[in-house]
C-alpha positions, -999 to +999 in steps of 0.1 A: +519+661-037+546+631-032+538+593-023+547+591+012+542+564+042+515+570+068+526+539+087+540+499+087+541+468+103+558+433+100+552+396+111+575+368+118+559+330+122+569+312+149+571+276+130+561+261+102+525+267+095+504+276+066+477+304+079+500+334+086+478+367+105+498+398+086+488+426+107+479+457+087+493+487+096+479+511+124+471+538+101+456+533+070+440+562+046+412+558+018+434+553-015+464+550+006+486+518-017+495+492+002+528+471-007+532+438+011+569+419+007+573+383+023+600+358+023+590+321+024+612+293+033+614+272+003+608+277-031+568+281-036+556+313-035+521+323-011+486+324-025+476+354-034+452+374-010+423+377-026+421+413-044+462+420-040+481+420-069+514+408-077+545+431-082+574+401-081+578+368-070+612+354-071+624+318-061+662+318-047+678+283-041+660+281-011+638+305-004+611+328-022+604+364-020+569+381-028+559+418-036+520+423-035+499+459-038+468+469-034+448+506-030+433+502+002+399+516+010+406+526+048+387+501+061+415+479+065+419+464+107+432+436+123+452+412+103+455+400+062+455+356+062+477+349+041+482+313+029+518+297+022+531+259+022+541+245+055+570+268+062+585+297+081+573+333+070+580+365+077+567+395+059+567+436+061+539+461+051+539+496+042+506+520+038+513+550+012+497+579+007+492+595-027+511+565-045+500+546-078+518+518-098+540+495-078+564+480-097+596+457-088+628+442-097+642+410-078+681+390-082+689+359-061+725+352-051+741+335-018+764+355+004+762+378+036+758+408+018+719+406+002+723+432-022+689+444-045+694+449-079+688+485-102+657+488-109+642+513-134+603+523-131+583+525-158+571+563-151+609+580-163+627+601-140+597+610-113+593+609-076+593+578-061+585+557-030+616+532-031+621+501-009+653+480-007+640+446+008+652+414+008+647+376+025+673+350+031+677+316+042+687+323+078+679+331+115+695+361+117+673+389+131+701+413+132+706+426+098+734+451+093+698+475+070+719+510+071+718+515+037+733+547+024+701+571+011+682+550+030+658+553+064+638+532+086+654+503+079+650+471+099+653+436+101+637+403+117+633+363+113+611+336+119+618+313+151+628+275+152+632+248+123+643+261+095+641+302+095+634+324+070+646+361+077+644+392+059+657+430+064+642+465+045+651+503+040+626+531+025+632+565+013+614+590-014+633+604-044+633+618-076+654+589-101+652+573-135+665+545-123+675+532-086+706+505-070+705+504-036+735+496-019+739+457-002+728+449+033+749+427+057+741+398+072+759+371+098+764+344+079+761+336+038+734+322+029+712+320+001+687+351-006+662+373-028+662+410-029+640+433-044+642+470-056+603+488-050+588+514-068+557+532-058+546+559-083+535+592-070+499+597-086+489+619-111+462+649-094+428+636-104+442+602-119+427+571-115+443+547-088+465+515-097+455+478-083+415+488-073+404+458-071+380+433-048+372+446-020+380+407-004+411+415+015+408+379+033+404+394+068+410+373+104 
């Protein structure tokens, strides 16, 4: 048994605006983990959906990145409302199977090379879900995301005013400790970026982050 994704999604806003419809991902398994990372232009972080707990949140210069988990009950359809200041958003979401504690480790820095720090998991050396993602203050939506080790990466931005946009990577593997390498970007620019860790559970353990069931569907 390994922590592995059954499937993903992403949202980008439009404007400014403070209701933001995540949609979950298509496919979405009883005790599956869900991890949820968002960028927010500016420097306040969302609130909280309600029963989602929080891995990271990290305010750059000018704009704030958020890592949230949750075990999902396979109910899950349609879309999470989450609630930010007036500003541009843009988030990604990944369903895992067979994962447990989701834990993080965020640096801020301004360039056009968003680069996510090392980042060692609590659990020693172990199998892991990892996940290079970072969000920067631009509206570039065409991320250089190939990052070496790394698969199903991509990249995408909020539209008009004052963008927010953010690119990601995945892969499973077996570290202590993990430093992905840099992304690349058009232009420099302030940013976040956060190293992921998803723990593969324990046969027979108890799930991480159960908690209410109030998911804050629309």
């Amino acid at each position: 048994m390994a922590v592995a994704v059954e499937s993903e999604s992403q949202y980008e806003s439009s404007g400014d605006g403070t209701s933001h419809a995540v949609p979950y991902p298509a496919t979405i398994t009883n005790g599956s983990i869900l991890v949820l990372a968002c960028s927010i232009d500016g420097t306040s972080a969302p609130t909280t959906p309600s029963g989602w707990a929080v891995a990271d949140t990290t305010a750059g210069p000018s704009n704030t990145v958020t890592v949230y988990s949750i075990t999902a009950d396979g109910t899950e359809t349609g879309n999470l409302s989450v609630t930010t200041p007036n500003q541009q958003f843009t988030a990604k979401m990944w369903s895992w199977t067979d994962g447990a504690a989701v834990e993080a480790t965020a640096t801020t820095g301004d360039s056009s090379t968003p680069d996510c720090p090392n980042h060692t998991p609590s659990g020693g050396n172990a199998s892991y879900g990892l996940i290079a993602y970072a969000g920067q203050d631009s509206a570039d939506s065409t991320w250089t995301t190939a990052i070496s080790g790394y698969g199903n990466n991509g990249s995408d931005a909020s539209t008009t005013g004052g963008p927010t946009s953010n690119g990601w990577a995945r892969k499973v593997a077996t570290v202590t400790s993990e430093n992905p390498a840099a992304f690349a970007d058009a232009a420099a620019q302030a940013w976040v970026a956060v190293t992921i860790s998803i723990a593969t559970a324990v046969a027979g353990g108890t799930k991480l982050w159960r908690s209410s069931k109030l998911h804050g569907k629309v």
